[in-house]
PDB file of the backbone (N, CA, C, O) and the ligand in Angstrom, with CONECT records:
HET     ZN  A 101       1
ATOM      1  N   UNK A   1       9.933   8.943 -21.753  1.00  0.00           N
ATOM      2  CA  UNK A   1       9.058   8.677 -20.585  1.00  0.00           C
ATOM      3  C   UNK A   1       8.218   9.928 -20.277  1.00  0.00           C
ATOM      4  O   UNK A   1       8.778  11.022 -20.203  1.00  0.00           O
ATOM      5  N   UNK A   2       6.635   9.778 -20.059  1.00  0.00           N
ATOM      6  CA  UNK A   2       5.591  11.000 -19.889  1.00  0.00           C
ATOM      7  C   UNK A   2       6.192  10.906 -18.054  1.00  0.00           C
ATOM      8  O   UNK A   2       6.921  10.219 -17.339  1.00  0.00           O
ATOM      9  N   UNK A   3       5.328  12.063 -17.993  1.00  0.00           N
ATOM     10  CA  UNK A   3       5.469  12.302 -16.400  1.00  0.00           C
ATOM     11  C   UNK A   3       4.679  11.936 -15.838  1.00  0.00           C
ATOM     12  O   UNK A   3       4.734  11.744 -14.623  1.00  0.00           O
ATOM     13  N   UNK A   4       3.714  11.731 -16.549  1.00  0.00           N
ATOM     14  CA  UNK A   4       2.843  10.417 -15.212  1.00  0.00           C
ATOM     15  C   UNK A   4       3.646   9.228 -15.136  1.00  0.00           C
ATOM     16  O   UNK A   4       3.653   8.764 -13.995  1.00  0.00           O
ATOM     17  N   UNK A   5       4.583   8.333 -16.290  1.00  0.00           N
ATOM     18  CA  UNK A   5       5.005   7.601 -15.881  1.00  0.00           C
ATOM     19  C   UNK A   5       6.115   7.551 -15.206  1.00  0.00           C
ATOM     20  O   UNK A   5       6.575   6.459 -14.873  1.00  0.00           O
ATOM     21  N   UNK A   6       6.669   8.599 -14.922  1.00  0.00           N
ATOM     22  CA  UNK A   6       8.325   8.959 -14.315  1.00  0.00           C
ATOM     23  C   UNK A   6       7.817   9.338 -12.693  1.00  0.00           C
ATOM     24  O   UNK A   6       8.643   9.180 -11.795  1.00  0.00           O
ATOM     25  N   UNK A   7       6.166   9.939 -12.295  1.00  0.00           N
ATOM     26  CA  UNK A   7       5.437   9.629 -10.946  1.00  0.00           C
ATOM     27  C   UNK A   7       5.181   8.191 -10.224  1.00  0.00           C
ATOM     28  O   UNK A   7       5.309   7.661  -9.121  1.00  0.00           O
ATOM     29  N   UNK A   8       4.686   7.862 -11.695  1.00  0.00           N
ATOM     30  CA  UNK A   8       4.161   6.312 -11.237  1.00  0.00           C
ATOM     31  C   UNK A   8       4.929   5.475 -11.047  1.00  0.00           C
ATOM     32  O   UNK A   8       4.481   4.606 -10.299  1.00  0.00           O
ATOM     33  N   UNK A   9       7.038   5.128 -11.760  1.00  0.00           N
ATOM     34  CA  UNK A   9       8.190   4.522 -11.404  1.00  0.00           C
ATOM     35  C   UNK A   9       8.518   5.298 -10.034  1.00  0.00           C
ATOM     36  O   UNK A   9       8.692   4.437  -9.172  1.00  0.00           O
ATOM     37  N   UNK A  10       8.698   6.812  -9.400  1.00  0.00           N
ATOM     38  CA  UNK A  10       8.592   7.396  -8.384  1.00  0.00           C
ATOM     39  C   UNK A  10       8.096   6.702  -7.063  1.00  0.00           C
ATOM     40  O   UNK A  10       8.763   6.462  -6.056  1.00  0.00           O
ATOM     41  N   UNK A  11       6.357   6.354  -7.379  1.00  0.00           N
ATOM     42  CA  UNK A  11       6.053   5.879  -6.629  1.00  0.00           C
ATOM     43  C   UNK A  11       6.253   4.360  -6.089  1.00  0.00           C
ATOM     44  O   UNK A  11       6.113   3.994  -4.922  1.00  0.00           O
ATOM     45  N   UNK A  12       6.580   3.633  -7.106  1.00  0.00           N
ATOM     46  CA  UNK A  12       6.591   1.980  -7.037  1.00  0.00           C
ATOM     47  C   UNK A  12       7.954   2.181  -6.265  1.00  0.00           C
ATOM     48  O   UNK A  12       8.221   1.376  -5.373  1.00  0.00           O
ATOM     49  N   UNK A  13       8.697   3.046  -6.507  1.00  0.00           N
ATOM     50  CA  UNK A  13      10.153   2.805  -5.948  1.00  0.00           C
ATOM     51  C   UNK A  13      10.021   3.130  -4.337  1.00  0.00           C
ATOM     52  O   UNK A  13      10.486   2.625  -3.315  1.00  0.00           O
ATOM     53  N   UNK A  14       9.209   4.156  -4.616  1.00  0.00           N
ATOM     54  CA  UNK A  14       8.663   4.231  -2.458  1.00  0.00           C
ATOM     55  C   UNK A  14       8.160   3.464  -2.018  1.00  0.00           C
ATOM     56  O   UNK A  14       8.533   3.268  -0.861  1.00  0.00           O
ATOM     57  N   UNK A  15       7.349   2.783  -2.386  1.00  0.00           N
ATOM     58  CA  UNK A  15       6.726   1.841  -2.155  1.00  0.00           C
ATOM     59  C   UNK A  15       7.552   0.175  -1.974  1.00  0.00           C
ATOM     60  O   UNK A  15       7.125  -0.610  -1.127  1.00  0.00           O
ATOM     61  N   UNK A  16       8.420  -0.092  -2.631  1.00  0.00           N
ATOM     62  CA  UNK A  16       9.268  -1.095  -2.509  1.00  0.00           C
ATOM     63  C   UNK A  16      10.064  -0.866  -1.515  1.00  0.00           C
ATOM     64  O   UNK A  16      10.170  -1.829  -0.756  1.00  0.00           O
ATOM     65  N   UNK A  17      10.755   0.194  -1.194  1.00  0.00           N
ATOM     66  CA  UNK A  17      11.030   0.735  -0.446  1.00  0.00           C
ATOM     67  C   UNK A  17      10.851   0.563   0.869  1.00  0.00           C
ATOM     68  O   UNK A  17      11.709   0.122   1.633  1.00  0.00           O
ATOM     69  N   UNK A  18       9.325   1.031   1.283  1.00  0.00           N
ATOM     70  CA  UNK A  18       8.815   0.655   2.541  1.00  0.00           C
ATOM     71  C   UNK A  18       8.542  -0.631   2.799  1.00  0.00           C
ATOM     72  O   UNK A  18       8.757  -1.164   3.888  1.00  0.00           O
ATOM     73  N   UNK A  19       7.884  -1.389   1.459  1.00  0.00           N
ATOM     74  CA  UNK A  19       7.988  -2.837   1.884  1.00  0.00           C
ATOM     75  C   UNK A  19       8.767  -3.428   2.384  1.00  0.00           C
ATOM     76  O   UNK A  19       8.551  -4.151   3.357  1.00  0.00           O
ATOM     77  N   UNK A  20      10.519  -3.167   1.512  1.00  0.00           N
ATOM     78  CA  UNK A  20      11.625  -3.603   2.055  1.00  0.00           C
ATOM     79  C   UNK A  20      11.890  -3.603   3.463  1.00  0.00           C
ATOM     80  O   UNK A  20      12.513  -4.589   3.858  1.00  0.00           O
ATOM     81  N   UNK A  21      11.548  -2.676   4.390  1.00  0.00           N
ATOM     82  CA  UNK A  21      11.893  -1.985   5.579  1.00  0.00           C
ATOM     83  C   UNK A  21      11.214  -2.458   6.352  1.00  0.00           C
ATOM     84  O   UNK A  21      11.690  -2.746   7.450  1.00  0.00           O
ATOM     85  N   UNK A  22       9.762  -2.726   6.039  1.00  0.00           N
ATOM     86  CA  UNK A  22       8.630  -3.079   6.967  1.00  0.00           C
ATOM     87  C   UNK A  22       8.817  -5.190   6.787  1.00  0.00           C
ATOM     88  O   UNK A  22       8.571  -5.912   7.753  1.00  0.00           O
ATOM     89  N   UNK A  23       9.161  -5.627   5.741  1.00  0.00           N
ATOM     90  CA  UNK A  23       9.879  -7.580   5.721  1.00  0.00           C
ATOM     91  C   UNK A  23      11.003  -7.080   6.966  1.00  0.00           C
ATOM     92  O   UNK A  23      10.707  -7.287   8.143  1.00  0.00           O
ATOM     93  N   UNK A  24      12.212  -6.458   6.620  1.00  0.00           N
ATOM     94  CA  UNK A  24      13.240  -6.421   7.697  1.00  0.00           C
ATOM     95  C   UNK A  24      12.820  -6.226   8.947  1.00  0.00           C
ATOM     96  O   UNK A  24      13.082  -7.143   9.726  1.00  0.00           O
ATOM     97  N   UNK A  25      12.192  -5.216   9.412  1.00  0.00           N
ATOM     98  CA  UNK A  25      11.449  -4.895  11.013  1.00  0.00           C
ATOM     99  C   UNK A  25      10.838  -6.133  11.157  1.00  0.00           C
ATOM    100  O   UNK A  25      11.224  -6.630  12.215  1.00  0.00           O
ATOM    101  N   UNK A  26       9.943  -6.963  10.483  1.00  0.00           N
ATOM    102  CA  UNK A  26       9.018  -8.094  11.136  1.00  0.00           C
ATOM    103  C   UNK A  26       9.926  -9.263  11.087  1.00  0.00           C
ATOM    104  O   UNK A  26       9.481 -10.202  11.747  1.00  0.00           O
ATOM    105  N   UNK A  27      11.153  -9.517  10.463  1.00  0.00           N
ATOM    106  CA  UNK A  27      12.351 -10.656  10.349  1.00  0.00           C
ATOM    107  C   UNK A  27      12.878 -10.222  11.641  1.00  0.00           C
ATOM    108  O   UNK A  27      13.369 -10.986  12.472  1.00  0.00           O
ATOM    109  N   UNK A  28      12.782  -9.256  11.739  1.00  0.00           N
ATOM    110  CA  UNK A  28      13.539  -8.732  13.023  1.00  0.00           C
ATOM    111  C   UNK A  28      13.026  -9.055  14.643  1.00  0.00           C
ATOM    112  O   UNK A  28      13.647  -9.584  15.565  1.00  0.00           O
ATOM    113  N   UNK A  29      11.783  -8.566  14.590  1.00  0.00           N
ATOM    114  CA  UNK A  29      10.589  -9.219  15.525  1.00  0.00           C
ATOM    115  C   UNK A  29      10.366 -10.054  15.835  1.00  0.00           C
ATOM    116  O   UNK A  29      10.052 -10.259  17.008  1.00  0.00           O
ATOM    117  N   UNK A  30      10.437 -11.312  14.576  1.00  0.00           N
ATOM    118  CA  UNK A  30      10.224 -12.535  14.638  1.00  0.00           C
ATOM    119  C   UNK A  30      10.892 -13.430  15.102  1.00  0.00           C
ATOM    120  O   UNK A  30      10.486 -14.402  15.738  1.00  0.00           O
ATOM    121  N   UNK A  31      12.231 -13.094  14.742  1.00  0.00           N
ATOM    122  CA  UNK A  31      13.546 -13.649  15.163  1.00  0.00           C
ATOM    123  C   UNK A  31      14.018 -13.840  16.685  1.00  0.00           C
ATOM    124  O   UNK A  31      14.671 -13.007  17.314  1.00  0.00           O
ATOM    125  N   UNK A  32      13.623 -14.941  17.114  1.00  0.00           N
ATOM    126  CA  UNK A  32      13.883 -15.202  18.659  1.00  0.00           C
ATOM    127  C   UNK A  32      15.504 -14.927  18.664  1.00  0.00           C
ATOM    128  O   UNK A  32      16.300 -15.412  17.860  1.00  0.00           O
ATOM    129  N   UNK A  33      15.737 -14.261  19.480  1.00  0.00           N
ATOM    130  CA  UNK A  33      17.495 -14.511  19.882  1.00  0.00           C
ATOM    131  C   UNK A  33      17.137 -14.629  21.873  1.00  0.00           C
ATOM    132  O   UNK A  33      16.272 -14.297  22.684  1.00  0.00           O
ATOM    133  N   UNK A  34      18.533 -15.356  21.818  1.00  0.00           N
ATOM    134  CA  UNK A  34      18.788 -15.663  23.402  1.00  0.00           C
ATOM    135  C   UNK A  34      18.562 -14.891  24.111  1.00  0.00           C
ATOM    136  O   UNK A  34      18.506 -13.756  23.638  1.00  0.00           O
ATOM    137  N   UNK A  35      18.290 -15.061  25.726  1.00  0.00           N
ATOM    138  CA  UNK A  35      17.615 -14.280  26.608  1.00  0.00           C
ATOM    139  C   UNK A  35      18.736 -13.263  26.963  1.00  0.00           C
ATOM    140  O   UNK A  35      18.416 -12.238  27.565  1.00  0.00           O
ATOM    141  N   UNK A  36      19.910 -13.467  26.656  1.00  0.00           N
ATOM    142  CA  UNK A  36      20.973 -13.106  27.601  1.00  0.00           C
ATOM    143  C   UNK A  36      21.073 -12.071  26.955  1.00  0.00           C
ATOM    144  O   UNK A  36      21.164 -11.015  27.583  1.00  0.00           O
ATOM    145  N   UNK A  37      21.089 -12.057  25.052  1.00  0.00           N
ATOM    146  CA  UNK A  37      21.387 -10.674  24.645  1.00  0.00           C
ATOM    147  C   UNK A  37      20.254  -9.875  24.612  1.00  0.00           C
ATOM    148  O   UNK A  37      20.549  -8.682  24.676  1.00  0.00           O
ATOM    149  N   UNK A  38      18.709 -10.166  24.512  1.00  0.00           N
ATOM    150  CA  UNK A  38      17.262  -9.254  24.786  1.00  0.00           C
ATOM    151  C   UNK A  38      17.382  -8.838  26.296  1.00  0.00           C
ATOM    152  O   UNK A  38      16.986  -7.718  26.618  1.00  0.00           O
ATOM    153  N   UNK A  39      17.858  -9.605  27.149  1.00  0.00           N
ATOM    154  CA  UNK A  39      17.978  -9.122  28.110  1.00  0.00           C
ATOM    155  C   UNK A  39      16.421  -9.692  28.624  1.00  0.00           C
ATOM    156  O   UNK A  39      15.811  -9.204  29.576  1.00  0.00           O
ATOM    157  N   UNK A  40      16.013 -10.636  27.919  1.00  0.00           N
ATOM    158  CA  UNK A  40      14.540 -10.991  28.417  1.00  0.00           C
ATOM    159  C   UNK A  40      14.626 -12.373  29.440  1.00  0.00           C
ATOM    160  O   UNK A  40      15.761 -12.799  29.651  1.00  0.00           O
ATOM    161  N   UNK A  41      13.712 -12.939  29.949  1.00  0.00           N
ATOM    162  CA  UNK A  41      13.118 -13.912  30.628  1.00  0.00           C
ATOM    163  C   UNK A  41      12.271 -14.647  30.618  1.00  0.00           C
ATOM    164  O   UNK A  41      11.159 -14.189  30.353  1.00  0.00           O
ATOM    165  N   UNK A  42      12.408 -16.165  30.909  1.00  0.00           N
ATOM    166  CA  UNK A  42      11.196 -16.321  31.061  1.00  0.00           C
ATOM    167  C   UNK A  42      10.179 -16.372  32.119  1.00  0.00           C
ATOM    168  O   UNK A  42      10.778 -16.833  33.090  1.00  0.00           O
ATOM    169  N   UNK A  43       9.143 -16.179  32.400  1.00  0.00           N
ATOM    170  CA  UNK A  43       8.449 -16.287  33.183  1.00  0.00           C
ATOM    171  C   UNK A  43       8.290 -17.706  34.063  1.00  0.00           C
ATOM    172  O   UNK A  43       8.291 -18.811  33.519  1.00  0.00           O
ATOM    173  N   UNK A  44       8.140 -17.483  35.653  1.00  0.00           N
ATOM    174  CA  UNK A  44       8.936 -18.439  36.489  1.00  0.00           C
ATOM    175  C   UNK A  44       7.108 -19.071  36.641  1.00  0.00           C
ATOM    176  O   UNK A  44       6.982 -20.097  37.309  1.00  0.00           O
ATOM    177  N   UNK A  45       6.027 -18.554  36.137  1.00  0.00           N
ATOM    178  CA  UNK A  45       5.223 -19.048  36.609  1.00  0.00           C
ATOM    179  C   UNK A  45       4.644 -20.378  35.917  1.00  0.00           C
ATOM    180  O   UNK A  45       4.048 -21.339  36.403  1.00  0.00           O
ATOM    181  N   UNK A  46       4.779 -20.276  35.468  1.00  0.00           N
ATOM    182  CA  UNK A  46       4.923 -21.898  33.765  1.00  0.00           C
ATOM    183  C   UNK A  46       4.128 -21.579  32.909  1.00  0.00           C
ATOM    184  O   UNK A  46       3.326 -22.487  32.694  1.00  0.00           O
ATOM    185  N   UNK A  47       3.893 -20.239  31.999  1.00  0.00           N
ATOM    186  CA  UNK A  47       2.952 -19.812  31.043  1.00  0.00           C
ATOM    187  C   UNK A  47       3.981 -19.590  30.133  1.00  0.00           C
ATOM    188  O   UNK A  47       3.697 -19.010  29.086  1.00  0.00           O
ATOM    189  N   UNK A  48       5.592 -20.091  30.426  1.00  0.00           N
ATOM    190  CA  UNK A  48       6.162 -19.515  29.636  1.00  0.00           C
ATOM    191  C   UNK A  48       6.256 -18.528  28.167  1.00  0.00           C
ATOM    192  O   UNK A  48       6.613 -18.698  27.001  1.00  0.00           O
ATOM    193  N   UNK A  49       5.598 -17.195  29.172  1.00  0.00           N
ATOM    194  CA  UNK A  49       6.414 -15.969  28.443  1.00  0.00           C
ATOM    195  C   UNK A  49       7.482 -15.698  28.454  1.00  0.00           C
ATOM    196  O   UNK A  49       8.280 -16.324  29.152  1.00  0.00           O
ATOM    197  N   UNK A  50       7.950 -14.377  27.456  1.00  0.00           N
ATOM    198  CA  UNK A  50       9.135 -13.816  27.688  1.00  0.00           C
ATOM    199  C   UNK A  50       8.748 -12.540  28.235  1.00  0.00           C
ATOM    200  O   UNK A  50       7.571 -12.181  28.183  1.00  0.00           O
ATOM    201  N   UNK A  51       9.480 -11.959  28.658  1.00  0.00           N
ATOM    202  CA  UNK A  51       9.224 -11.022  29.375  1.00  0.00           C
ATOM    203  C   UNK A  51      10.652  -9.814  29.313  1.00  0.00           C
ATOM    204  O   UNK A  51      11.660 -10.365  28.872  1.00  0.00           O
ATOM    205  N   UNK A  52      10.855  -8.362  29.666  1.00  0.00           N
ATOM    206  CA  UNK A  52      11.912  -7.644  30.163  1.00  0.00           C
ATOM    207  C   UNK A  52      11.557  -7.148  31.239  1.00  0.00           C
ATOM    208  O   UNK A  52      10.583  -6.406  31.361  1.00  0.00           O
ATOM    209  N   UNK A  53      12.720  -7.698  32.639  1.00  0.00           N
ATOM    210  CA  UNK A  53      12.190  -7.358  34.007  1.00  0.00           C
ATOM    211  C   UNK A  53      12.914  -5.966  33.876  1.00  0.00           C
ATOM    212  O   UNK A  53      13.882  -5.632  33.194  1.00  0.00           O
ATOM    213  N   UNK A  54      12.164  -5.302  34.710  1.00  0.00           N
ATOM    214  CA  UNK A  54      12.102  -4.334  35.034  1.00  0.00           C
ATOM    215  C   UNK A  54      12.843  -3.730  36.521  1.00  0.00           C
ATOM    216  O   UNK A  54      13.153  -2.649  37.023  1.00  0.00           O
ATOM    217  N   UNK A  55      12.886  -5.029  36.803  1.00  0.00           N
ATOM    218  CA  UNK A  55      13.878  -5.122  37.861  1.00  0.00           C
ATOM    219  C   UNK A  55      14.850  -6.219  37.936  1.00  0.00           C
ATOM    220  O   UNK A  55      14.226  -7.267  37.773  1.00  0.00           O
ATOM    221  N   UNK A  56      16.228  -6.467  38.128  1.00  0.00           N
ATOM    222  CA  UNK A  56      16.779  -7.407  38.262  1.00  0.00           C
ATOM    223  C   UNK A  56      16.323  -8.562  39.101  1.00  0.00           C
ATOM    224  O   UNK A  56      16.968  -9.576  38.834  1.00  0.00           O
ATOM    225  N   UNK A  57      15.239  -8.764  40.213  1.00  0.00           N
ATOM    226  CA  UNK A  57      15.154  -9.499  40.758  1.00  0.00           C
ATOM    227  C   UNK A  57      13.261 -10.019  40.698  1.00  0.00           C
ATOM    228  O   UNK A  57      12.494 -10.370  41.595  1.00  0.00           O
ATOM    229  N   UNK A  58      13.048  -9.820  39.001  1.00  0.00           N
ATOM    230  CA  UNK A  58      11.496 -10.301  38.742  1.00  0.00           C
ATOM    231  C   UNK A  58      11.608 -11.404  37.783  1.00  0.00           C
ATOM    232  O   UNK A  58      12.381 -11.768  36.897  1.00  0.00           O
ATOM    233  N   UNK A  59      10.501 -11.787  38.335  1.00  0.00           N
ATOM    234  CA  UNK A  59      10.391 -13.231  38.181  1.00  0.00           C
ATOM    235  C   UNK A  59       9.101 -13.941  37.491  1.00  0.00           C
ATOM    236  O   UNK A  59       8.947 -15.143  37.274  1.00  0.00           O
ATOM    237  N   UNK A  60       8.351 -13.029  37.249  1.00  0.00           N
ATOM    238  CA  UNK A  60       7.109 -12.966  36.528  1.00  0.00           C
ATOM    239  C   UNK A  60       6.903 -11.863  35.725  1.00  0.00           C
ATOM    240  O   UNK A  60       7.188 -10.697  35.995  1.00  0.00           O
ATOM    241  N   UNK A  61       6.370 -12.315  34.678  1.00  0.00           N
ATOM    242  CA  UNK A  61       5.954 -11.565  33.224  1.00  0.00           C
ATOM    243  C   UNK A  61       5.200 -10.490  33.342  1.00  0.00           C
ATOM    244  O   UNK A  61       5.445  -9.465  32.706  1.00  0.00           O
ATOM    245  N   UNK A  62       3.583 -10.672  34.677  1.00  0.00           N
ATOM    246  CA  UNK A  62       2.816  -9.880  35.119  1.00  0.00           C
ATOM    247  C   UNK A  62       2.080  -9.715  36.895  1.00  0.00           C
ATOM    248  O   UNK A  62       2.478 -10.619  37.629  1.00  0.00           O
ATOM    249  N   UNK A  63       1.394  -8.996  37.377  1.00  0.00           N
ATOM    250  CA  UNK A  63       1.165  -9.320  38.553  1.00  0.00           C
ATOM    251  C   UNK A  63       0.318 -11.365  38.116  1.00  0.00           C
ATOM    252  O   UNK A  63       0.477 -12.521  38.509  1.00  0.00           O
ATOM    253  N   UNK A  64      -0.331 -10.779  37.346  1.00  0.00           N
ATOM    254  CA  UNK A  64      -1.673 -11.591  37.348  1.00  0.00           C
ATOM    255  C   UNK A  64      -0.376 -13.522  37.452  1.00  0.00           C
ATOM    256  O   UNK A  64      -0.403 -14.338  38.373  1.00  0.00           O
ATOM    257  N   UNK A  65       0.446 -13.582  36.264  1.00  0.00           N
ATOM    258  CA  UNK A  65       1.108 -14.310  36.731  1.00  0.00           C
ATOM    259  C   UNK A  65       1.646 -15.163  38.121  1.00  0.00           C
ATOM    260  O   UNK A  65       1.634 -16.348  38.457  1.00  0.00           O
ATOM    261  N   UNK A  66       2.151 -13.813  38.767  1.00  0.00           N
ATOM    262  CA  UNK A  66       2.559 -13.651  40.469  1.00  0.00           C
ATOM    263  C   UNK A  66       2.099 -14.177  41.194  1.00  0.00           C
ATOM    264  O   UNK A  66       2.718 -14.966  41.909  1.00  0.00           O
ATOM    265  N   UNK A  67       0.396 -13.874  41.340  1.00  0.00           N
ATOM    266  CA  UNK A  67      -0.732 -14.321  41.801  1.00  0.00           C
ATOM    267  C   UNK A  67      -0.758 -15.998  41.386  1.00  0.00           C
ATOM    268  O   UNK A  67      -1.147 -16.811  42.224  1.00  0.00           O
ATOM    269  N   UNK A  68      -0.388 -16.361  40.257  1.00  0.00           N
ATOM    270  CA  UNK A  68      -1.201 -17.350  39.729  1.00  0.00           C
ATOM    271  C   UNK A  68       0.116 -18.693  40.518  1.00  0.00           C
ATOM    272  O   UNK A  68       0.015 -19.879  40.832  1.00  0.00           O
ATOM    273  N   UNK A  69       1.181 -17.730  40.561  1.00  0.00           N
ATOM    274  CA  UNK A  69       2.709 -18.694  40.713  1.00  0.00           C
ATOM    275  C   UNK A  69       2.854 -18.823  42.182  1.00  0.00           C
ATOM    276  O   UNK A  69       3.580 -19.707  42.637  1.00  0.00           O
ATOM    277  N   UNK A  70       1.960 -17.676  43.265  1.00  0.00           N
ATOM    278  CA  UNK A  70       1.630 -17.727  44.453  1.00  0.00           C
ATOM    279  C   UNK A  70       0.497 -18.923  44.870  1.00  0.00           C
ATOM    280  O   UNK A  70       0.558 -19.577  45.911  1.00  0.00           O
ATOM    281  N   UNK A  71      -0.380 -19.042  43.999  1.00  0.00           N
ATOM    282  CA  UNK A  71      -1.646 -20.011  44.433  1.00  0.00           C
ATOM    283  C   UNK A  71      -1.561 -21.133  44.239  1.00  0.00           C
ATOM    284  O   UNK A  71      -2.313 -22.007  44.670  1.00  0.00           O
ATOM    285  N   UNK A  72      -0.302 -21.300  43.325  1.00  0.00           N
ATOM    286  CA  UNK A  72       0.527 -22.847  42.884  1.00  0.00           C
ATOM    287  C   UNK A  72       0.861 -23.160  44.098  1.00  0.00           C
ATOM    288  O   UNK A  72       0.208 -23.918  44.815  1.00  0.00           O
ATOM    289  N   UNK A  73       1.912 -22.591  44.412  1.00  0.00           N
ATOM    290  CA  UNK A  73       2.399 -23.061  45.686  1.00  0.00           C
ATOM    291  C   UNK A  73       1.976 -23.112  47.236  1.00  0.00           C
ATOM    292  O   UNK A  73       2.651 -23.528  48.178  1.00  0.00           O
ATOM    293  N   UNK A  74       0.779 -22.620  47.244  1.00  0.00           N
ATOM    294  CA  UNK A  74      -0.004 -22.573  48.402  1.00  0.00           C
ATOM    295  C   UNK A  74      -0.672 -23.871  48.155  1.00  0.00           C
ATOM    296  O   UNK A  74      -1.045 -24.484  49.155  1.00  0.00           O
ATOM    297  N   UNK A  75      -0.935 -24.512  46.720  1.00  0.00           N
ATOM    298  CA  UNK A  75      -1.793 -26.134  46.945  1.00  0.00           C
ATOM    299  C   UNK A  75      -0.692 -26.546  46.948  1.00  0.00           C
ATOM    300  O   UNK A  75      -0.637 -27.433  47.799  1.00  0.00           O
ATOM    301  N   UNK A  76       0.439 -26.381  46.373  1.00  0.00           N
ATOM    302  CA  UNK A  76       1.525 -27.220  47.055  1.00  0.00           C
ATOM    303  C   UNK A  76       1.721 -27.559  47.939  1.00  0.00           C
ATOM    304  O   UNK A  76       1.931 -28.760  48.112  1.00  0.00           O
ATOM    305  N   UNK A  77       1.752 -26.626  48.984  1.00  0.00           N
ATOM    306  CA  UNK A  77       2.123 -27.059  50.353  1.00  0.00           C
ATOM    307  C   UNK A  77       1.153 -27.271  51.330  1.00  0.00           C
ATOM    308  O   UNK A  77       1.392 -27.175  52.534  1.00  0.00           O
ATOM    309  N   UNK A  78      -0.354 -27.665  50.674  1.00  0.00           N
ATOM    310  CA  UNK A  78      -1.339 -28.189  51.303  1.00  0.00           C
ATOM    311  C   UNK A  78      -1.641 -27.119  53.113  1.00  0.00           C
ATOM    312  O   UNK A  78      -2.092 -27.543  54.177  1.00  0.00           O
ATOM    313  N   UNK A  79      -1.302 -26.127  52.853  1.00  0.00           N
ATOM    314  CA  UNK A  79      -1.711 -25.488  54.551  1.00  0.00           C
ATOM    315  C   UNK A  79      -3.087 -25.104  54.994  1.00  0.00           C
ATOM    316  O   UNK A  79      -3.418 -24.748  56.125  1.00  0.00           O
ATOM    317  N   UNK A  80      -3.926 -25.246  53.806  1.00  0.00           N
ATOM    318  CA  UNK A  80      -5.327 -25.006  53.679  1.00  0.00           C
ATOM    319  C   UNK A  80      -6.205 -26.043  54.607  1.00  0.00           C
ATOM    320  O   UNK A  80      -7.434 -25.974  54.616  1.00  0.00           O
TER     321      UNK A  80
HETATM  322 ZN    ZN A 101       3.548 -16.258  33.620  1.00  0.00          ZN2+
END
């Protein structure tokens, strides 16, 4: 074996390598698991996201949500 080709097996092997790592991270990403072990939520406003509150007692994904889950319920209850 020349040494360009003992660089060029070198490199394919790094390279498989990172591929390997970078399929696992996005299997990983991709992979919905239950809210209970992400520790995620879904969003109470019906856009169902997921979300990680930031506080134990949130209930929306974003303000803009908040707003949107506030103006629901104001035509709900017709006080206008
Ligand atoms: Zn939402």
């Amino acid at each position: 074996m020349t040494e360009a080709e003992q660089l060029a097996n070198a490199r394919v092997a790094v390279m498989s390598e990172y591929l390997l790592r970078l399929i696992a991270w996005r299997k990983r990403k991709r992979t919905p698991r239950n809210a209970s072990e992400t520790g995620q939520r879904v969003c109470e406003c019906g856009c169902g996201k997921r979300f990680k509150p930031y506080r134990a007692n949130q209930r929306f994904a974003s303000p803009e949500c908040r707003r949107k889950a506030w103006q629901k319920s104001r035509e709900g209850s017709h006080i206008d």
